[in-house]
Rosetta silent file (secondary structure, phi, psi, omega in degrees, C-alpha in Angstrom):
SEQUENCE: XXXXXXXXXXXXXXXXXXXXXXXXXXXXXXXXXXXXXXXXXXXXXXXXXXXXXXXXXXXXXXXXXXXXXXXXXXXXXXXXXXXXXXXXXXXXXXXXXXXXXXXXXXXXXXXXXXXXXXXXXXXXXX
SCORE:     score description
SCORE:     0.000 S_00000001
   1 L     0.000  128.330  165.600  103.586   98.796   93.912 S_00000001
   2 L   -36.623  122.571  173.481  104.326   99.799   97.089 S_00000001
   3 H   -26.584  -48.329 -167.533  102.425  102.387   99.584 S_00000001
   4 H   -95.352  -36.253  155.700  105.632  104.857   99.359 S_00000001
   5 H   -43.510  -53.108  176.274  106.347  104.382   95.614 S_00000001
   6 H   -64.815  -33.311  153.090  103.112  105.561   94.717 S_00000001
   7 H   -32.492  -62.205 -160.334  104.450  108.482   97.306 S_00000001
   8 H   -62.507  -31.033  171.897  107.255  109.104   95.383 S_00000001
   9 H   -46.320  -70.856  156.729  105.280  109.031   92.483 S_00000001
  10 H   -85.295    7.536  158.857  102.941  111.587   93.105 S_00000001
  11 H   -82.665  -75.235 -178.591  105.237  114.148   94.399 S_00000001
  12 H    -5.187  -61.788 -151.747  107.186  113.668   91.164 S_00000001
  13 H   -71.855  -78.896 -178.826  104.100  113.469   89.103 S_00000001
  14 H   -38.574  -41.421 -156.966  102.824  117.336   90.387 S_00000001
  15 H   -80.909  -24.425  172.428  106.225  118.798   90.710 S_00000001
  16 H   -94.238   18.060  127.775  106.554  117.824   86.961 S_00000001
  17 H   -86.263  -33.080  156.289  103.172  119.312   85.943 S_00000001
  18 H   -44.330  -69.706 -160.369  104.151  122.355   87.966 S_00000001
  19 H   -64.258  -82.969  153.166  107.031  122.402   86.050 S_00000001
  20 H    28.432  -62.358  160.352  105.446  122.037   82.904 S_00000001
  21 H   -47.574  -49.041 -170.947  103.038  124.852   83.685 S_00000001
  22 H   -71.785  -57.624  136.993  105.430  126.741   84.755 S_00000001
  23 H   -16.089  -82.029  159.797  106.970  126.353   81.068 S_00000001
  24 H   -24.184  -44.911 -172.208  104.024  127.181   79.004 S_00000001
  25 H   -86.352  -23.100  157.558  103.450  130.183   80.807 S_00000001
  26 H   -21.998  -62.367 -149.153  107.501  131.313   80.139 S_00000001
  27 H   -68.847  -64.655 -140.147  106.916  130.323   76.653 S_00000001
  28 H   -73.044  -23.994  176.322  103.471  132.165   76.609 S_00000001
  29 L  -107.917    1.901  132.977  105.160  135.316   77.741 S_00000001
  30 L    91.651   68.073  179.220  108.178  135.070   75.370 S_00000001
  31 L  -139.740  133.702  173.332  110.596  134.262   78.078 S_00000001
  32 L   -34.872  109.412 -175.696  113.309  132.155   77.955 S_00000001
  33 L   -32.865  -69.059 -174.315  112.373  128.817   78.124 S_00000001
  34 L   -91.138  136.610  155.082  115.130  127.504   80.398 S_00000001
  35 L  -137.359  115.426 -179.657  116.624  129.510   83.737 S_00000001
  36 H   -15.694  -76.313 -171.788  119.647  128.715   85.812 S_00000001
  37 H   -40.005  -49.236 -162.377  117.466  130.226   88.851 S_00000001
  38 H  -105.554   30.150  118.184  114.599  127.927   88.083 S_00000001
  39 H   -49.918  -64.856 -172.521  116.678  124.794   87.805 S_00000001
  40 H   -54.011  -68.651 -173.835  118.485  125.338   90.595 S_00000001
  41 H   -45.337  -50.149  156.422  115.285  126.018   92.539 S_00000001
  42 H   -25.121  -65.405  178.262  113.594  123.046   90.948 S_00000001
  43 H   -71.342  -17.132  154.042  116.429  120.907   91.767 S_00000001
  44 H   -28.108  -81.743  171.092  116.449  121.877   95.413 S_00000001
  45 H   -63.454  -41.015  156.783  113.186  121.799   96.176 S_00000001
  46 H   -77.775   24.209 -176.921  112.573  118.361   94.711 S_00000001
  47 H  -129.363  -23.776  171.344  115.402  116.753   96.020 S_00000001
  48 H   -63.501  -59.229  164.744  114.560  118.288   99.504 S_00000001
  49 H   -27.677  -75.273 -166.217  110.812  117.156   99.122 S_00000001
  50 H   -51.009  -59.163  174.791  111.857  113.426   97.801 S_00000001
  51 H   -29.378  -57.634 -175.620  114.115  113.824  101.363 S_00000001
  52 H   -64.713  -35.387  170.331  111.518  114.783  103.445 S_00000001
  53 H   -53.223  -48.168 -143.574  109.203  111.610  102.229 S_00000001
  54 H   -61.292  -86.621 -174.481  111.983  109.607  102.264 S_00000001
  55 H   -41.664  -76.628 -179.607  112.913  110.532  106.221 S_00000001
  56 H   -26.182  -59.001 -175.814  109.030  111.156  107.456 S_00000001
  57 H  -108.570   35.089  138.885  108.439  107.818  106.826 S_00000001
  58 H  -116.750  -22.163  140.589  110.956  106.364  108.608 S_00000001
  59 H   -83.558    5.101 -174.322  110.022  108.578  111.500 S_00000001
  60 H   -77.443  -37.726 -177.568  106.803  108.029  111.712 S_00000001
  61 H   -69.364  -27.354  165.774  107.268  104.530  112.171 S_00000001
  62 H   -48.174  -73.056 -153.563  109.825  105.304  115.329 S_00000001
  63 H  -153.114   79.603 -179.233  108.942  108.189  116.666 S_00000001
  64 L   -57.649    1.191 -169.769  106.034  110.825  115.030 S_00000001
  65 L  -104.087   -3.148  161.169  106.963  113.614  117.424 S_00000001
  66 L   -88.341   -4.565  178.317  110.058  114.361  115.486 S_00000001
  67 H   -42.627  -83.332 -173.737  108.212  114.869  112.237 S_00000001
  68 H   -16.053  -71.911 -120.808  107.464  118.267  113.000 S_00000001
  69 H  -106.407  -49.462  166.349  111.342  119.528  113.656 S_00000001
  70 H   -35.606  -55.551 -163.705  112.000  117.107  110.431 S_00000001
  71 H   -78.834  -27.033  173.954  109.855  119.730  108.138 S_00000001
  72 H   -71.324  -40.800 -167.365  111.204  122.652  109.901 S_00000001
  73 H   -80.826  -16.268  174.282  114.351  122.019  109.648 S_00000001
  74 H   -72.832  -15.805 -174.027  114.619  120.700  105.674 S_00000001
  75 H   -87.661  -37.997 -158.749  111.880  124.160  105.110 S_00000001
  76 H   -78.519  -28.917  165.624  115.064  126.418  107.197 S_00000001
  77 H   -70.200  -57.707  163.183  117.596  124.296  104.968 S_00000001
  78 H   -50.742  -12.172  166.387  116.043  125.344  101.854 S_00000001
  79 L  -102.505  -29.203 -178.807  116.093  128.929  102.419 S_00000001
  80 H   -68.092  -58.729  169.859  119.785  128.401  103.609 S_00000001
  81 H   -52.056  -45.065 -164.625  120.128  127.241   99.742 S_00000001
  82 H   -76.146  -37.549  138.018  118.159  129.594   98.585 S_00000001
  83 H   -33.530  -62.554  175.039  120.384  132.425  100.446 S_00000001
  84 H  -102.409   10.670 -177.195  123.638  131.011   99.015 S_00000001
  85 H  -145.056  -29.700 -176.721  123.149  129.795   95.622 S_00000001
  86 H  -107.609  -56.439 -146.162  120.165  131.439   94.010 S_00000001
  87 H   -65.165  -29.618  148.944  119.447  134.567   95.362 S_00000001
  88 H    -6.169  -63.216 -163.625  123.581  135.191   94.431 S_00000001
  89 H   -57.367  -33.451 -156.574  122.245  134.422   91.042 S_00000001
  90 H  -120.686  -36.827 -165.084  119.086  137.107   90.786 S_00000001
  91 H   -89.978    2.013 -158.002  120.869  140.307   92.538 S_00000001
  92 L   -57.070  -55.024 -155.330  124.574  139.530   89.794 S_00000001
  93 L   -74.571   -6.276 -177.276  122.534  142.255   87.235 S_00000001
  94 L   123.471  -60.404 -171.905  121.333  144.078   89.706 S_00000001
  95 L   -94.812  160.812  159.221  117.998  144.005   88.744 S_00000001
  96 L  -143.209  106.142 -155.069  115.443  141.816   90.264 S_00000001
  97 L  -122.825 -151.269 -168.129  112.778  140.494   88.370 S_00000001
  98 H   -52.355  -48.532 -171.264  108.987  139.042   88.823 S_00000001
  99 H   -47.282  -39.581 -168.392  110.425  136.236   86.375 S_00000001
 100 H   -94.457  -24.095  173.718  113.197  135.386   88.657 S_00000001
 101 H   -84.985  -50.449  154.789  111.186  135.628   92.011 S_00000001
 102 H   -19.101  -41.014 -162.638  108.714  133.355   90.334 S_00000001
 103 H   -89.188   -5.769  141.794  111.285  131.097   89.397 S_00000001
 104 H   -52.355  -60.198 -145.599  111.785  130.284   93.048 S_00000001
 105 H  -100.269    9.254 -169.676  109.106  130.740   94.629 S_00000001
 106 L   -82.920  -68.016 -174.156  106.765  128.550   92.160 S_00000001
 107 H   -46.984  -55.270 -170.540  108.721  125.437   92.743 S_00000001
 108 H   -86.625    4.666  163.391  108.587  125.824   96.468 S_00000001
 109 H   -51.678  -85.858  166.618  105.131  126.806   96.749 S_00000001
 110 H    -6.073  -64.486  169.400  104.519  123.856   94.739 S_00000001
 111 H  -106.482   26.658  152.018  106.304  121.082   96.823 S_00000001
 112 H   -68.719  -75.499  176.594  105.689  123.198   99.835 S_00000001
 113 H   -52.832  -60.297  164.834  101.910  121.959   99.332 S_00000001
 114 H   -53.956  -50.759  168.287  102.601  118.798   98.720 S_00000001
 115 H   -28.295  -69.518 -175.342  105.150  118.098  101.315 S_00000001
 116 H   -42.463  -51.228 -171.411  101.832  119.360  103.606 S_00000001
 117 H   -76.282  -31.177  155.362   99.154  117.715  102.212 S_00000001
 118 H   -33.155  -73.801 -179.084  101.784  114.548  102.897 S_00000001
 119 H   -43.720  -40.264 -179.269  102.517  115.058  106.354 S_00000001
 120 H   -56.743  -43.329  156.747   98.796  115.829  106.732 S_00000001
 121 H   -47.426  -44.292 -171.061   97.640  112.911  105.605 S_00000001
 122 H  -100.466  -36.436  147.704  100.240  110.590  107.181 S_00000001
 123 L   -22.541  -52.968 -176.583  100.009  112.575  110.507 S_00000001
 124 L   -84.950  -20.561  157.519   96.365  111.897  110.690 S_00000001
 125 L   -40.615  -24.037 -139.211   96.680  107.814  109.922 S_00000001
 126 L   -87.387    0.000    0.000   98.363  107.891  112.934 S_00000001
């Protein structure tokens, strides 16, 4: 197996014990298992993540000084999403609540750290 498979691998493998976690504690607090917001956010944020490996390590091998402007701009996209498809989603009722800011901001903590601890990592091989 490849250096960057075993990448892909272990974003995957946390963002799916995050999720997981994130489940149990729903469950454990007698909350609806499944939520549109924290799909959506899920799928976002992990497909934005998987991007950001994907792309980092094809600049790094160019050009490493574009890295940087890479994570800002895929963190400035994600908020862009986040702006036009979920937060829509959390004000419809009105209400807005811990459950639903959670169900954002968990995922993107989540491969928010990871992403970092990537970058950090492949930054400092350099």
């Amino acid at each position: 197996m490849q250096k960057n498979d075993r990448t892909y691998l272990y974003f995957l493998g946390l963002i799916t014990l995050i999720f997981t976690v994130h489940l149990a504690a729903r469950a454990l607090m007698g909350m609806n298992l499944w939520s549109l917001i924290m799909l959506q956010s899920y799928a976002i944020n992990v497909g934005l993540g998987l991007g950001l490996i994907f792309m980092a390590n094809r600049l790094l091998a160019i050009q490493s000084g574009y890295v940087g402007w890479l994570f800002i701009s895929l963190s400035g996209l994600k908020f862009l999403l986040f702006f036009t498809i979920i937060w829509p989603e959390i004000k419809l009722d009105g209400i807005i609540t811990s459950a639903e800011v959670a169900s954002f901001f968990i995922p993107y903590l989540g491969c928010l750290v990871i992403e970092l601890k990537f970058l950090a990592k492949r930054l400092n091989a350099l």
